[in-house]
C-alpha positions in Angstrom: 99.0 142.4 90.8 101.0 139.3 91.9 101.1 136.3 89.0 100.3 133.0 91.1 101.5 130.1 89.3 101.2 126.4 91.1 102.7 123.4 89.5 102.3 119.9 90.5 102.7 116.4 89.3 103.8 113.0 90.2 107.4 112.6 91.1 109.7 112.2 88.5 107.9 114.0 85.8 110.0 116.9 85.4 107.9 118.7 87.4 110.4 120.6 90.2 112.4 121.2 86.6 109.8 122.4 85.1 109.5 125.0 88.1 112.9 126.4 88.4 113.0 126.7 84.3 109.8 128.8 84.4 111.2 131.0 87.3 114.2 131.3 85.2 112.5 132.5 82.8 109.8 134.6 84.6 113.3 136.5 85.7 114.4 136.8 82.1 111.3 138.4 81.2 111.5 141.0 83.6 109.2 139.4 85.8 110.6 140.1 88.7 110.9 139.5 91.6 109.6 135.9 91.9 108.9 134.1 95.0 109.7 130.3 94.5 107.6 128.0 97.2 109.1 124.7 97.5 105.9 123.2 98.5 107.0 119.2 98.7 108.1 117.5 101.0 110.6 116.2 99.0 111.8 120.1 98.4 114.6 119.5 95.5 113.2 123.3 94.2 116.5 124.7 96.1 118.6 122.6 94.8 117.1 122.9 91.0 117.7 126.9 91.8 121.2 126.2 92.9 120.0 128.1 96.2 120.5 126.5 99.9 117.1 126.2 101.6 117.5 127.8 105.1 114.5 127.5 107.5 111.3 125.8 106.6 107.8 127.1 107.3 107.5 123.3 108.7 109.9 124.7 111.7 108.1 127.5 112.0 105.2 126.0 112.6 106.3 123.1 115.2 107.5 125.7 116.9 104.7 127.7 117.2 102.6 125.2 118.0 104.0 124.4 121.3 103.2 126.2 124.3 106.7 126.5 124.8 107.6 127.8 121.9 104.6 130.0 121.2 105.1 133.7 120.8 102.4 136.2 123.0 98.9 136.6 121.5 97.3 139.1 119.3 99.9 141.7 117.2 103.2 140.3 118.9 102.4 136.9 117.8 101.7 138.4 114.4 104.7 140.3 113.9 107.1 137.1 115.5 105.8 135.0 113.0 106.2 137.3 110.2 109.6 137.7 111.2 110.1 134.7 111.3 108.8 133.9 108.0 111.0 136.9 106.4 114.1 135.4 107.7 113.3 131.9 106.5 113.6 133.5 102.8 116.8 132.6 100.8 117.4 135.7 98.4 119.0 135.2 94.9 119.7 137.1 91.7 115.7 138.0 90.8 114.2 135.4 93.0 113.5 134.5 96.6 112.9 131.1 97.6 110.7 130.1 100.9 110.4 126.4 101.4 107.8 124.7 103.1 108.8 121.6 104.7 107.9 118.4 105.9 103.8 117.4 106.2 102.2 118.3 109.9 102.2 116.1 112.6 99.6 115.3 115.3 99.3 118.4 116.5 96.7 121.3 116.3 98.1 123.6 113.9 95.0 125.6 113.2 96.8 128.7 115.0 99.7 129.5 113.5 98.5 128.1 110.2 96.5 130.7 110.1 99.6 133.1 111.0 101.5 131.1 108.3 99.1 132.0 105.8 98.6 135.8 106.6 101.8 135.8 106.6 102.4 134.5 102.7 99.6 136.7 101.5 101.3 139.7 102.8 104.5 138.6 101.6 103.5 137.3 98.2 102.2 140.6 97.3 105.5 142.0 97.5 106.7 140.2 94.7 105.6 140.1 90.5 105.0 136.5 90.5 104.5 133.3 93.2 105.8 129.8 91.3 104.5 127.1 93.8 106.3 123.7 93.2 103.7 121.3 94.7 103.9 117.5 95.3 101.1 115.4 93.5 98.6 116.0 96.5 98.6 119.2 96.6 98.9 119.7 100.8 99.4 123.4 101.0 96.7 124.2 98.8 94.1 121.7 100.2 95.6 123.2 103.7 95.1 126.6 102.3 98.3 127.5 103.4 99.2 129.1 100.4 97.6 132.0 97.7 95.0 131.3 95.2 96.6 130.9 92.3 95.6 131.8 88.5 97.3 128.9 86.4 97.4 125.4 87.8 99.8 123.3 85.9 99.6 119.5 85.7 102.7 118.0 84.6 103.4 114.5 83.3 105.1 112.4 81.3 104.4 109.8 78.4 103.4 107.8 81.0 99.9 105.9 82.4 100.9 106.4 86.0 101.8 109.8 85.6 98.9 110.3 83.6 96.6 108.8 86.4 97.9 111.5 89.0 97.2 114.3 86.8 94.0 113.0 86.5 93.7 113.0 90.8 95.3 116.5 90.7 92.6 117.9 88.4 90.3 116.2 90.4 91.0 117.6 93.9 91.7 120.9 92.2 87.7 121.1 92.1 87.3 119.9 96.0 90.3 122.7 96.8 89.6 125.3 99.3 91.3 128.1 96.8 90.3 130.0 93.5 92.1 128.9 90.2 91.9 130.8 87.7 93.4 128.3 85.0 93.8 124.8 84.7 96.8 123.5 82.3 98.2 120.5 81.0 102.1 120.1 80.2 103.5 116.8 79.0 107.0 116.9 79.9 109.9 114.6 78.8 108.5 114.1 75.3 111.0 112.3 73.0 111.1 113.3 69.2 108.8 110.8 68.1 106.3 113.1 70.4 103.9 111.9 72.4 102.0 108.1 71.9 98.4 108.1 70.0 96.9 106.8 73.3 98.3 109.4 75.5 97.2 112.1 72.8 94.0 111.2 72.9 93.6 111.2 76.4 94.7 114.5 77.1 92.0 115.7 74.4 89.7 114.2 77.0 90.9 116.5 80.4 89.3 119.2 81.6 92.5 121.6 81.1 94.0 123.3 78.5 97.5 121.6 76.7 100.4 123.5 77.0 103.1 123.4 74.4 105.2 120.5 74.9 108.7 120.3 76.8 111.3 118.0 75.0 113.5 115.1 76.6 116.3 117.3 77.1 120.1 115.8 77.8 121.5 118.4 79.1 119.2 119.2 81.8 119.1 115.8 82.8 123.2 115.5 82.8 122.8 118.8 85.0 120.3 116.7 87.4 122.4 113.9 87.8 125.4 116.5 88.6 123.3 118.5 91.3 123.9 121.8 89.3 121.2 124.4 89.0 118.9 124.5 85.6 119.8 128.3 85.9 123.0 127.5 84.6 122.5 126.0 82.0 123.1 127.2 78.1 120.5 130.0 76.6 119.7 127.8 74.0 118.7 124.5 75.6 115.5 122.8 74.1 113.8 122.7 77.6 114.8 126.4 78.3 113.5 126.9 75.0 110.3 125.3 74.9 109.5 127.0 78.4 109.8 130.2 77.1 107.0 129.3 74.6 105.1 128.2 77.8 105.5 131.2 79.2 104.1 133.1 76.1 101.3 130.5 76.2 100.2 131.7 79.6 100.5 134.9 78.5 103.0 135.5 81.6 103.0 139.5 80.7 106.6 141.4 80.4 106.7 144.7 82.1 107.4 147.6 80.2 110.2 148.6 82.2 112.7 146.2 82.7 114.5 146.6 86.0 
């Protein structure tokens, strides 16, 4: 049974880090493979992975919504777009990354979103765990153009704006058009004086469970600044680290059989 794991939060959070440590990590554990969904529009996910992004679901899905560009109905349309949507995958070492692209336009999309999203069931259930890397509102899931998920991870930082958008994302998560199974908190960023007395209690007060806390880390943002990929960075980083408590926190299971 596929893991689904969205994460979303307001930019600049540490979120998209968050997401390529965790697939990292999901790899590490023998959780493989992982399909990574660069679901914002702002899709950095690629770049966090150290992977080029190659077509986006976006162009998929202009395409197929012009009568030009349509494929014939019924199974050939099928099939077209599920080829289409196996070659927009960029393969790595454990991982797979599909990226979503840029928002819909004015169009009526209601066809081949539907194709889109057959599509990514049958695909996700080809793979040991889903990571979705989501922008604060949360488009693909409120379009249902992605799987139910089981964990839901709000990210933010020791900040009130930040704060405020988790609150919105826990918030629409109730209005959403797809199960979740969990919904989790992860402050992100923290500095060693932790997190403020104000910002502690108000995460006592969310309707979401705290995940362990991921440090202010200097190496991964030295390896942000640089464009390199959080996968390479040292084994024993303290954001690496404290995602592999995370991990163990959401009970991510590790197969008895390591590939």
């Amino acid at each position: 049974m596929t893991l689904s794991i969205a994460v979303a939060g307001k930019g600049g959070t540490g979120k998209t880090t968050f997401a390529a440590l965790l697939i990292r990590v999901l790899v590490e554990r023998g959780v493989r493979p992982v399909l990574a969904v660069d679901a914002d529009p702002n899709a950095n996910l690629g770049e966090a992975l150290g992977v080029e992004t190659g077509t986006t679901l976006a162009d998929i899905r202009e395409r197929g919504s012009q009568p030009e560009g349509s494929p014939p109905s019924g199974i050939g349309r099928v099939r077209v777009v599920e080829d289409e949507v196996q070659r927009a995958l960029s393969e790595a070492c454990g991982f797979d990354l599909l990226t979503m692209g840029r928002p819909e336009g004015p169009r009526c999309y209601c066809a081949v979103n539907h194709l889109l999203r057959k599509s990514l069931d049958d695909l996700s259930r080809n793979y040991a765990a889903v990571v979705i890397d989501n922008e604060a509102g949360m488009e693909h899931l409120s379009r249902r153009t992605t799987n139910d998920v089981d964990y839901l991870v709000a990210v933010l930082n020791p900040t009130a704006p930040s704060l405020r958008a988790v609150r919105r994302i826990l918030a629409l998560a109730d209005e959403l058009p797809v199960r979740i199974g969990r919904r989790v908190v992860l402050p992100t960023r923290v500095g060693p004086e932790g997190l403020p007395a104000w910002l502690d209690a108000e995460l006592a007060e969310l309707p979401a469970t705290r995940l362990p806390e991921v440090p202010q880390d200097d190496a991964v943002e030295e390896a942000g600044a640089a464009g390199r990929p959080v996968l390479e960075l040292p084994a024993d980083t303290p954001a690496l680290i404290a995602v592999r408590r995370i991990a163990e926190a959401l009970e991510v299971p590790v197969p008895t059989a390591l590939p």
